[in-house]
N, C-alpha and C positions, 0 to 999 in steps of 0.2 A: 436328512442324511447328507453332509457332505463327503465328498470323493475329493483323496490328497493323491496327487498323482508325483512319484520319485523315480528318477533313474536307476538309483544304488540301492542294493540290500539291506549296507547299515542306515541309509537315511530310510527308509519304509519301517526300519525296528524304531525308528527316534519318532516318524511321524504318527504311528500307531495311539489311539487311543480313545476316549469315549465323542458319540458325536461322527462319528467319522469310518469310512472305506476307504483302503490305502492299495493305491494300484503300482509296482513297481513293474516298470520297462521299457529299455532302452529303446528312442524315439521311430528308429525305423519300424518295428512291430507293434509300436503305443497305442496308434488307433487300433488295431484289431482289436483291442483288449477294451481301449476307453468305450470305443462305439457302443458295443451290447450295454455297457455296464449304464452309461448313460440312459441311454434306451430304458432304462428298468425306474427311470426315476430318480432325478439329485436336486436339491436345493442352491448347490454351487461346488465350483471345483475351486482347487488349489494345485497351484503347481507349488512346488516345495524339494527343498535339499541343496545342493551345491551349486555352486556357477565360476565361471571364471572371472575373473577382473579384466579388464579393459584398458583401466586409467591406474596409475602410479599412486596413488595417494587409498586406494583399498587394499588392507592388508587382508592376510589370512583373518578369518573370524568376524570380517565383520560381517554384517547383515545386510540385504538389499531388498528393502521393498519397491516394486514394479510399480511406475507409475502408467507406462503400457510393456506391452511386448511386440518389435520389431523383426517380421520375418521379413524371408525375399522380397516378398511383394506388398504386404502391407504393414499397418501397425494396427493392434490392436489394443483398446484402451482398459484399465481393469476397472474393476468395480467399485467406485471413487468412495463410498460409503464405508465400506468394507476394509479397503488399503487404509484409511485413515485409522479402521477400529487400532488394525495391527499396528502401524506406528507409532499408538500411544499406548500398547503393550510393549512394544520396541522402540521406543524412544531413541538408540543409538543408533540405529537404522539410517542409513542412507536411501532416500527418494526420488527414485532417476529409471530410465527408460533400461529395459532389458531385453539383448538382441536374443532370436532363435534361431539356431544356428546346424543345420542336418549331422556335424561331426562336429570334436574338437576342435578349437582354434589353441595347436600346439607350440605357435613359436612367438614369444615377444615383438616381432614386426607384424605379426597377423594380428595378433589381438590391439594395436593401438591402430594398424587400419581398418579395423571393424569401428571402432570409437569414431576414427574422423567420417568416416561415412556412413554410419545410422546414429552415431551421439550417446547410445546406450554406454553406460558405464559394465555394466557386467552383461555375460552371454552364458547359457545353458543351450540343452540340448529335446528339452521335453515342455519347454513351455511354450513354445508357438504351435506344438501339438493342440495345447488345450487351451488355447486362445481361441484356435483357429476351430474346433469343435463346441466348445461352450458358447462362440460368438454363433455359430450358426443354428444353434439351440436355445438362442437369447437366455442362455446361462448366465447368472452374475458369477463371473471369476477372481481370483487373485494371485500372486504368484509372489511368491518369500524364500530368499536364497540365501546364503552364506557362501562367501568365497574363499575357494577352495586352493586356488596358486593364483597370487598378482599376476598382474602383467608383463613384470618383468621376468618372471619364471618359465621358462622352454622346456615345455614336457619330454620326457624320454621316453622312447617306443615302449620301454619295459611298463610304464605308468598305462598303458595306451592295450596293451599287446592282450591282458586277463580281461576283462570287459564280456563279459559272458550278455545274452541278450535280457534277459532276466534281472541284473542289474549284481548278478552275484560275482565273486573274484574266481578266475582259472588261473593258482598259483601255479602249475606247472607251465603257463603258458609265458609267466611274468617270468619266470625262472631260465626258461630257454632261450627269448629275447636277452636277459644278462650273462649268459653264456658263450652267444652268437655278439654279444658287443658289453665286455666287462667294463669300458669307460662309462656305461652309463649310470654306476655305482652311486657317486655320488650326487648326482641329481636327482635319484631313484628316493635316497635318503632322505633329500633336500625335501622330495615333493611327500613323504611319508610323515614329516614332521608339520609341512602346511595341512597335510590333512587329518592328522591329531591335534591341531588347534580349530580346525574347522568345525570337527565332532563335539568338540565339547562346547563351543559354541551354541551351534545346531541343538543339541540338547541343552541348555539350559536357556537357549531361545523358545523353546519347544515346548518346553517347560509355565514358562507365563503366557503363551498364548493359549492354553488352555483349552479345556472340550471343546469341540466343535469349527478349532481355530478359528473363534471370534464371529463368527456367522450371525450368531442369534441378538448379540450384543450390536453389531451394524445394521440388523436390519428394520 
């Protein structure tokens, strides 16, 4: 059995499938949920779903596979056997380091100083959870993401504001933040159209990696 570990609701319905337990939850309450589940027996985790870009030259949609994951204080390296399966299912995958990061990095100055000072080209918010858990369980991991707003894209509160813990949307939440600040319409827009080419991505990434996401095939 592997365990695919998602922030977001719609990437847990994309990562679903044979081979596999899909743990959806946003990074502050992830361990409570990862701990037991690990605890019960896994063959390898996956951190998996969306990430932010970092560097200027990753559009929406493309892919990122982890060569490690870079939290506060350390790095951790993935599963060299494993990452290779996936990026010759993913061939257009990008091969570069991935920061974990406790919140979003919302504004295009923050995310290309995250780049000059850990070098990871993308950052999420759930994979240094399971870096930092599977390394201490001598887990082999891996971590495969699609980015979900470049770099140059500054989130608006409104993108920010529904984020339920569970990884689900509180549109009344996203609705009141554009209420309390109608300028952020257009960026709202901006960031709803990056994340309609992210999805489709993600699904048809999702798609070739296949039961078990590549596990049985690396190892």
């Amino acid at each position: 059995m592997i365990i695919v570990v998602t922030g977001l609701a719609f990437e847990a319905r994309i990562a679903a499938g044979a081979g596999v337990t899909v743990i959806c939850q946003q990074n502050a309450t992830l361990a409570d949920i990862l701990v037991p589940a690990l605890a019960e027996g896994c063959e390898g985790v996956v951190s998996f779903g969306t990430a932010g870009g970092l560097v200027d030259d990753l559009r929406p949609g493309t892919w990122v596979i982890a060569r490690s994951v870079i939290s506060a204080k350390r790095r951790f390296e993935t599963d060299t056997r494993w990452s290779q399966t996936l990026r010759a299912l993913l061939p257009e995958a990008r091969y570069g380091d991935i920061a974990g990061v406790p919140e979003p990095v919302v504004d295009t100055a923050g995310k290309h100083a995250l780049n000059r000072t850990t070098g990871a080209i993308a950052a999420d918010m759930e994979s240094q959870v399971v870096a930092r858990l599977a390394n201490a369980r001598e887990l082999p991991f891996v971590c495969c993401r699609v980015v979900i707003d470049p770099a140059e894209r500054s989130l608006p509160e409104a993108a920010l504001a529904g984020m339920r813990a569970d990884g689900s949307t509180d549109i009344g939440a996203v609705l009141k933040s554009l209420l309390r600040h109608p300028g952020q319409l257009p960026g709202l827009l901006a960031v709803a159209r990056d994340a309609a080419h992210a999805k489709k991505s993600l699904t048809r990434g999702r798609g070739r990696i296949g039961a078990g996401f590549g596990f049985a095939t690396a190892a």
